[in-house]
C-alpha positions as CSV (number, residue, x, y, z in Angstrom):
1,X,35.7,-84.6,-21.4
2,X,35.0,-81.1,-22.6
3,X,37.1,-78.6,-20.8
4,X,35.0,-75.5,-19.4
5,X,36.4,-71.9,-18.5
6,X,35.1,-71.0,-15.0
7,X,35.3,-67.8,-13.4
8,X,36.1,-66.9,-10.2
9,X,33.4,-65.3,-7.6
10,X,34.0,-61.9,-6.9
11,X,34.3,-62.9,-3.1
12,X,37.7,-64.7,-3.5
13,X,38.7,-61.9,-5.7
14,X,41.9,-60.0,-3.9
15,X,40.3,-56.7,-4.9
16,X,37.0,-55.8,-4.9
17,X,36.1,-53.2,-7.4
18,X,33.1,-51.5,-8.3
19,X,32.4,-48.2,-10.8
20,X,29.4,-46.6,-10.6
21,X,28.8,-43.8,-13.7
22,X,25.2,-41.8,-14.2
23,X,25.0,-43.2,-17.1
24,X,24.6,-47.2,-16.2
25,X,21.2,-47.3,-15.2
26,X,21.2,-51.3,-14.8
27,X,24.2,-51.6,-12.1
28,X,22.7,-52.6,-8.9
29,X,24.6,-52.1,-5.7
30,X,24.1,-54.8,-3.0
31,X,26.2,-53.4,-0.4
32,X,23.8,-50.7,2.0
33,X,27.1,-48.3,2.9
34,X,27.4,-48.1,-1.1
35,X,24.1,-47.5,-1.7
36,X,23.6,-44.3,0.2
37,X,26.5,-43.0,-0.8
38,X,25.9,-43.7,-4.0
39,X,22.9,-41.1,-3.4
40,X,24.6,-38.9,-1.9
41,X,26.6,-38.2,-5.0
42,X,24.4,-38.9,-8.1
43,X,23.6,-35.5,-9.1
44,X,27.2,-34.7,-9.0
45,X,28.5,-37.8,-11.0
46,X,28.8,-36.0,-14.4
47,X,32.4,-34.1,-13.3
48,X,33.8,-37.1,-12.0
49,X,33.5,-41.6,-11.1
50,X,33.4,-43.2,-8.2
51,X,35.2,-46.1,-7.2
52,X,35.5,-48.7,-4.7
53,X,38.5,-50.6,-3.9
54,X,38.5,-52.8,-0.3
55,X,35.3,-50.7,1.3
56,X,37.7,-47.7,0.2
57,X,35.4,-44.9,-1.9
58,X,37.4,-43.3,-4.5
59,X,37.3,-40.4,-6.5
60,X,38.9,-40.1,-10.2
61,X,38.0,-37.5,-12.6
62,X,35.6,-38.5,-15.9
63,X,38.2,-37.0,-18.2
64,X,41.3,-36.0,-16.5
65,X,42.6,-32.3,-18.3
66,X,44.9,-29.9,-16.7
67,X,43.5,-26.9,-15.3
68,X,46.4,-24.6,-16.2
69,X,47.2,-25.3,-19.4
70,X,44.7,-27.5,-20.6
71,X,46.1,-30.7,-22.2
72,X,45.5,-34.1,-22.0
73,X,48.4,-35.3,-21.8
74,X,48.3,-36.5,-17.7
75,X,49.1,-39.5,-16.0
76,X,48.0,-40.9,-12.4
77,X,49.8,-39.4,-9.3
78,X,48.9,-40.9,-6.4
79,X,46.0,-40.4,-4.1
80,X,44.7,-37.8,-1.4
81,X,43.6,-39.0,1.8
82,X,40.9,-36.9,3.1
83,X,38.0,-37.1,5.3
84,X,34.2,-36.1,4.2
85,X,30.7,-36.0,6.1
86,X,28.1,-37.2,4.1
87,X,24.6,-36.8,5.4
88,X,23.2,-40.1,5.4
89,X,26.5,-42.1,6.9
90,X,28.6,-39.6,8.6
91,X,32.4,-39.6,8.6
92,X,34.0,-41.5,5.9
93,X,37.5,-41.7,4.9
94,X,38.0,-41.2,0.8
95,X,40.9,-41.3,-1.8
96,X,40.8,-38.7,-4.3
97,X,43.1,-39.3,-7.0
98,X,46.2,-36.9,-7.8
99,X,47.3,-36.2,-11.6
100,X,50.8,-34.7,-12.9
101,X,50.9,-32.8,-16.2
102,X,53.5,-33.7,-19.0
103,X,53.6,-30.5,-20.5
104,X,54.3,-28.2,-17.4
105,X,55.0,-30.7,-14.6
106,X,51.8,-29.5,-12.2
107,X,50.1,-31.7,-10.2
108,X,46.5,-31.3,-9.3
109,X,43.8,-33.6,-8.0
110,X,40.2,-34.5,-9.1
111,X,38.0,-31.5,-8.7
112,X,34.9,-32.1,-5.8
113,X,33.8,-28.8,-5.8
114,X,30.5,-29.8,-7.4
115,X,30.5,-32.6,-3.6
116,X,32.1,-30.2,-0.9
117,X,32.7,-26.6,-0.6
118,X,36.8,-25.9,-0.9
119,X,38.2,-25.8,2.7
120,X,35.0,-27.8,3.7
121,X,34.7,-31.2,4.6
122,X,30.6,-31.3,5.2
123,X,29.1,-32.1,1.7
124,X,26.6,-29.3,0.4
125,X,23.6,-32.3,0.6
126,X,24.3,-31.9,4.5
127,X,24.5,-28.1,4.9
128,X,21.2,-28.0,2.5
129,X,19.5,-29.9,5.2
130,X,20.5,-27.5,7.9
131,X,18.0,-24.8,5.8
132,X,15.1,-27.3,6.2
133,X,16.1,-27.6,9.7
134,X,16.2,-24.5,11.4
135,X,13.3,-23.4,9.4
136,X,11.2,-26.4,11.2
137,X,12.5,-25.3,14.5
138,X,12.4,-21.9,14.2
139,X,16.1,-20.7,14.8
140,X,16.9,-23.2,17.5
141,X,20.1,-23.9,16.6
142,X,20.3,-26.5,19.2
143,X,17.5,-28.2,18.0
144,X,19.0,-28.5,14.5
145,X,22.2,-29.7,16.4
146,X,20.3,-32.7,18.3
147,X,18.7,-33.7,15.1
148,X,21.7,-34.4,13.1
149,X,23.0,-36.3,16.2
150,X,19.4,-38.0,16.3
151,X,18.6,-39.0,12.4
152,X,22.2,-38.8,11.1
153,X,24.6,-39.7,14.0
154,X,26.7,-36.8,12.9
155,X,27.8,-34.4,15.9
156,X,28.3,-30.5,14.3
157,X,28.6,-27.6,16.7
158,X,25.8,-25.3,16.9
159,X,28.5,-22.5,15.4
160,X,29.2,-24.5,12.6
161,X,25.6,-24.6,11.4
162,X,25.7,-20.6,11.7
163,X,28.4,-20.4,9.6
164,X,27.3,-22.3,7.2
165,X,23.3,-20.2,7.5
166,X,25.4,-17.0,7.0
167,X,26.1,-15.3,3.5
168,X,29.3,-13.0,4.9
169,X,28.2,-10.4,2.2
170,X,27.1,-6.7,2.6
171,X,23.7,-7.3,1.3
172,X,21.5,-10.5,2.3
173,X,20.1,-11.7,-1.5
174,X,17.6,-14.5,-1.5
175,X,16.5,-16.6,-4.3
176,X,13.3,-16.7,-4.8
177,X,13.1,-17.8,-8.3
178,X,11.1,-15.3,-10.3
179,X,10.1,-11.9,-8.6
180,X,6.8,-10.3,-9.1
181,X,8.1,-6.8,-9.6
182,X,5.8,-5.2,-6.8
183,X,7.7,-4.1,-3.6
184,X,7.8,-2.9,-0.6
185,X,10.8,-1.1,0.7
186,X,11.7,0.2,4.1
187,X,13.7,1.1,7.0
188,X,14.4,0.0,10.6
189,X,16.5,1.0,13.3
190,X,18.8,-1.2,15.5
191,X,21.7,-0.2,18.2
192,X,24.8,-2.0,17.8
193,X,27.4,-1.5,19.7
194,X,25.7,1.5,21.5
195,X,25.6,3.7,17.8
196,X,22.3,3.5,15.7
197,X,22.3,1.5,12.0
198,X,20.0,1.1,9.4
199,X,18.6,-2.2,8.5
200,X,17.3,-1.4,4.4
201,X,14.9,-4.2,3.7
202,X,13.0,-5.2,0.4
203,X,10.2,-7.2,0.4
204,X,8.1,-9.0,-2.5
205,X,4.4,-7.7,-2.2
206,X,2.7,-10.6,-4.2
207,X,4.9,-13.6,-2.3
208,X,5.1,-11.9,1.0
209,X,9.1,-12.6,0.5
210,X,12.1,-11.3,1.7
211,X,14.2,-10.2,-1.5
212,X,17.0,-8.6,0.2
213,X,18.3,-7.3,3.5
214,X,21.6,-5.3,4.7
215,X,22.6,-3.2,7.7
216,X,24.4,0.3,6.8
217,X,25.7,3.3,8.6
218,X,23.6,5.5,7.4
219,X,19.9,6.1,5.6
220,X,21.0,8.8,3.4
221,X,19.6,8.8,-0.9
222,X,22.9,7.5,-1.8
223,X,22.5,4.5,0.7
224,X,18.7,3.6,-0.7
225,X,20.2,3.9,-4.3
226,X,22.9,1.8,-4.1
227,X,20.4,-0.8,-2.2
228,X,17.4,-0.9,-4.1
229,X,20.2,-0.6,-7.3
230,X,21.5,-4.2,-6.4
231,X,18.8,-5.9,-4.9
232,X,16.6,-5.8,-7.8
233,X,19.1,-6.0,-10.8
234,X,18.1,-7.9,-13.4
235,X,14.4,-8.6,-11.6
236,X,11.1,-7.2,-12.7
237,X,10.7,-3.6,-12.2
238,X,6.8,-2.6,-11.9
239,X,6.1,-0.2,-8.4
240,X,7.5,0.2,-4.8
241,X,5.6,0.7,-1.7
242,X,7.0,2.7,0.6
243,X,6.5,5.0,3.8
244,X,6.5,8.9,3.0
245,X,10.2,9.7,3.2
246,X,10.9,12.2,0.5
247,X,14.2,11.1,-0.2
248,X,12.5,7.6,-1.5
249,X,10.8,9.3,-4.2
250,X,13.5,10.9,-6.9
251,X,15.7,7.5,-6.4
252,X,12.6,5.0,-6.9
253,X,11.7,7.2,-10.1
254,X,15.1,7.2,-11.2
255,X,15.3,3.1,-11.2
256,X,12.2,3.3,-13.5
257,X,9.9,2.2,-10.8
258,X,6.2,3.5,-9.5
259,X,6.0,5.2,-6.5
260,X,3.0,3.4,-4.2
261,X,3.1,6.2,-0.8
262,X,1.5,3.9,2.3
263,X,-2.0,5.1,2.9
264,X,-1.8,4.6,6.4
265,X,1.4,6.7,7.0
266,X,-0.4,9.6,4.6
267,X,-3.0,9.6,7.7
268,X,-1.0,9.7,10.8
269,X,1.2,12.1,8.6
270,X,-2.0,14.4,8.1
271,X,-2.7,14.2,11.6
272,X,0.6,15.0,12.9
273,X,0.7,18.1,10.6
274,X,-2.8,19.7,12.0
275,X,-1.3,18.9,15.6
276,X,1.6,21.0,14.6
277,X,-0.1,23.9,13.0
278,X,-2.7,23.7,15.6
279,X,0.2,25.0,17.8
280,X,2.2,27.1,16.3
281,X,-1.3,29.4,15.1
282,X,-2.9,28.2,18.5
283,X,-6.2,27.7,17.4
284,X,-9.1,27.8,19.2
285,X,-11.3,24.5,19.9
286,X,-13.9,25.2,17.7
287,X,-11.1,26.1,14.9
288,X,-9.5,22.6,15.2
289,X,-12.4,20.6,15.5
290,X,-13.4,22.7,12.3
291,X,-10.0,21.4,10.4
292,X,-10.4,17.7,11.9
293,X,-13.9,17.3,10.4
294,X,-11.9,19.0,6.8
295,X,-9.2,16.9,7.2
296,X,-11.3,13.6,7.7
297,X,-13.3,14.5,4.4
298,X,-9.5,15.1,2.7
299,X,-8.4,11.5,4.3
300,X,-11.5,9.5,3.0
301,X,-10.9,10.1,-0.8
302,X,-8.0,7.9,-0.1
303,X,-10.2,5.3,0.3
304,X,-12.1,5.8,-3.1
305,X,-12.1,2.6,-5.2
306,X,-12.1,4.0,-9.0
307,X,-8.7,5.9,-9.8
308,X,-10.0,8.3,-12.0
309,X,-12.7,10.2,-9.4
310,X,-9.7,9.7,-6.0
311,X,-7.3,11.6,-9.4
312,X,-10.1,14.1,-10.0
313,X,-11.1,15.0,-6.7
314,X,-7.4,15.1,-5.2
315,X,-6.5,17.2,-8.0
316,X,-9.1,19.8,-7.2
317,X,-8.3,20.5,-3.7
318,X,-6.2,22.9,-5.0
319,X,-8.9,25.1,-6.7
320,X,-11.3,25.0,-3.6
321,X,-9.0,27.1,-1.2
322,X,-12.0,29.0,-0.1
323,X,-14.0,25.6,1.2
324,X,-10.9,25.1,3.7
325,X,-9.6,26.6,6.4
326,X,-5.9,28.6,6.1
327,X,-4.1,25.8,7.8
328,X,-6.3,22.9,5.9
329,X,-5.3,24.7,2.9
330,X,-1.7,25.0,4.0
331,X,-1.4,21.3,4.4
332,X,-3.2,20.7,0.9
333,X,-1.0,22.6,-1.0
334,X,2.5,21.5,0.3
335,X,2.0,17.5,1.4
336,X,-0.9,16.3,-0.9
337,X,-1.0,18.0,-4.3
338,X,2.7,17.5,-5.4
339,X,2.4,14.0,-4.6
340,X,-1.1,13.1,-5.0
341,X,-1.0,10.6,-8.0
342,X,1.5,8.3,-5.4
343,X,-1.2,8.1,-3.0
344,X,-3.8,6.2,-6.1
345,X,-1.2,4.3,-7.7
346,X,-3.1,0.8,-6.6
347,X,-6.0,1.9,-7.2
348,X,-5.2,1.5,-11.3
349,X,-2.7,-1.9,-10.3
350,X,-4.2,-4.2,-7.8
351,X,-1.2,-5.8,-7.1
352,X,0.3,-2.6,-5.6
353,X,0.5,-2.8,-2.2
354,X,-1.3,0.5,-0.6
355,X,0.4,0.0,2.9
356,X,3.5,-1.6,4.0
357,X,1.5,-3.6,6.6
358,X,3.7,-6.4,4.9
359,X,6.7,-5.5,5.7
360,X,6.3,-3.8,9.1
361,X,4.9,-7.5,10.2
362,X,8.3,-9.0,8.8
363,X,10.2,-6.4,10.8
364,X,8.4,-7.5,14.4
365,X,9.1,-11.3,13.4
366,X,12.4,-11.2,12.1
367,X,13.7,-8.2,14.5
368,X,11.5,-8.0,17.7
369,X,11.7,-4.3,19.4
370,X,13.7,-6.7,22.8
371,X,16.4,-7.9,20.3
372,X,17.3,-4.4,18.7
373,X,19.4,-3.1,21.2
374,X,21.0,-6.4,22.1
375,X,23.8,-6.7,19.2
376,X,27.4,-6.0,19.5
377,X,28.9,-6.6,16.3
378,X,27.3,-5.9,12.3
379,X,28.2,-9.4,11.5
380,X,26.1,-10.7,14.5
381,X,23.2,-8.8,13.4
382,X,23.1,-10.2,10.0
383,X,23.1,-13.6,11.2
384,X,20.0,-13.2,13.1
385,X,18.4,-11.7,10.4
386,X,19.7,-13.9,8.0
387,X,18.4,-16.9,10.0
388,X,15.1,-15.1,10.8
389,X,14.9,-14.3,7.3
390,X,15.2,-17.5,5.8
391,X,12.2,-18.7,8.1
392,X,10.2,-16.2,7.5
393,X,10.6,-16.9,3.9
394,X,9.8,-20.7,4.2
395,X,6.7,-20.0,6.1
396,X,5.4,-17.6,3.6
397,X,6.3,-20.7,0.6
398,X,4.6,-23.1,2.7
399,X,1.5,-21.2,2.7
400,X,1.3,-20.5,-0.5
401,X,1.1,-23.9,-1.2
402,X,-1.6,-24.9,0.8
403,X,-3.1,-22.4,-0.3
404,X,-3.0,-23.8,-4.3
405,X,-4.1,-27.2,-2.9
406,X,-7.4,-26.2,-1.9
């Protein structure tokens, strides 16, 4: 009778083993635990394996080198027990497994930093989700909380999930891929503590997205430089909208941007100015209805469509001083002709925004006026707007896409 090797099941086996590596694209996993966690760590696989050993997950490194002086030459050193939350089965205990280094004696451990945060056990998959989360519920972070409990069975503390929203960084950055280079920049003010600060916002003009956001002491040129500086280094650089704060100008036209003044502000600013002459030369009724009637011809070549006839007829105000009355004239000469090609700018670039209608919208949704005098602490009000800003910006992607499907 032929004799005939037979192999043993792997169920009688005293240790079950299995290896899964990115690059085996036949190996089929039976067991459901290993499946999702198999998931939950396939786009990380290339900077280290994972094994299993008796329902046990363990990490090992793909190629094991010393991170301090580099050499090969390292042998197993035991394992590290430690516990990690993965999003789609909660709490499980791993092994990660320990190296010792011939050369200089140091022991180190496989690197997971591409899985977990350092100091973190809640894998990055799971604090991702949290972004999708509070952007469906619109900042509840108590809704976000029930819903891990709900879909994941994991319980997390609303806190957590705010620390894990919040940047702790002077300036808010978010990335939103490839900028437009069209802007709108502006200020707000909000009372913490009792004492006044200034929230310095930037806003993408073609998206509708928040680039940047930060909360400083003070809203002086040196403050907007050192803002507008870092928030859009290394992005496109076309032309900033902005309110008509003179201190804007020199420091947008030293970052090699265009100068877009709002139209709207140039119209309440004209207005305010005749009030204030009116005053101080107390004219007469008929005088300042005279000047509201020049003024109102002055503010509709704003509103000219061709950038060549609003350049042409701006420009000539200055030679028709005897058309105007003094004070008309007054208010030509210092807060319209020094400026006046800022005021057309979008009339030669469409996608220059002539207001910052934009941006004063994102102000009252991500900083209502009965939430600016509520903060005690700078770190509490750059979480809100962190959080609000993050929404805000997931709306405005959201849109934009329904927008291409039609």
């Amino acid at each position: 009778m032929i004799k005939q090797k037979t192999i043993a099941p792997n169920s009688i086996l005293d240790v079950e083993q299995y290896i899964f590596c990115d690059f085996n694209d036949d190996f089929v996993l039976s067991n459901p635990h290993f499946v999702r966690l198999f998931n939950s760590c396939r786009e990380v696989f290339k900077s280290f394996d994972l094994i299993f050993k008796k329902d046990v997950p363990y990490f090992r490194m793909n190629y094991a080198r010393c991170p301090f002086c580099g050499t090969r030459h390292v042998v197993k050193y035991g394992f590290t027990d430690r516990i990690l939350v993965f999003k789609e089965i909660g709490r499980t205990c791993v092994k990660i497994q320990r190296y010792i280094c011939k050369r200089c004696d140091k022991t180190f451990q496989t690197d997971l930093t591409s899985l977990v945060d350092k100091n973190s056990n809640f894998t990055k998959e799971l604090k991702n989700e949290s972004e999708h989360l509070i952007s469906n519920y619109l900042g509840s972070l108590n809704n976000v909380c029930k819903s891990f409990k709900k879909f994941f069975g994991i319980s997390i503390s609303h806190q957590t999930i705010e620390n894990w929203l919040f940047v702790d960084e002077n300036i808010l950055e978010f990335d939103l891929g490839r900028c437009s280079g069209y802007y709108i920049f502006d200020v707000e003010w909000i009372k913490v503590n009792g004492k006044w600060k200034y929230r310095h916002t930037l806003l993408d003009s073609v998206s509708n997205c928040i680039v940047a956001d930060a909360v400083y002491d003070f809203e002086d040129e040196t403050t907007v430089m050192k803002f507008l500086n870092e928030s859009t280094m290394n992005k496109n650089k076309v032309a900033i909208t902005t309110d008509l704060d003179k201190k804007y100008g020199s420091v947008i036209s030293k970052l090699g941007f265009k100068h877009q003044l709002c139209i709207l502000h140039a119209k309440k600013s004209l207005n305010k100015k005749l009030k204030d002459y009116g005053e101080e030369y107390k004219l007469s009724k008929e005088e300042y209805k005279e000047c509201e009637d020049q003024l109102k011809m002055i503010k509709d070549l704003f509103d000219l469509n061709d950038y060549y006839e609003a350049e042409k007829e701006l420009q000539g105000l200055i030679y028709r001083k005897n058309e105007f009355h003094n004070v008309i004239y007054e208010i030509i000469r210092k807060f319209i002709v020094s400026r006046y090609k800022s005021f057309i700018y979008h009339l030669k670039d469409k996608k220059i925004e002539r207001t910052t209608n934009k941006l004063e919208n994102a102000f009252q949704k991500t900083m209502p006026k009965s939430r600016k005098r509520t903060f005690k602490t700078i770190r509490g009000v750059l979480k809100r707007i962190y959080r609000r800003d993050l929404i805000w910006n997931e709306n405005r992607k959201l849109n934009q896409v329904h927008q291409q499907s039609f």
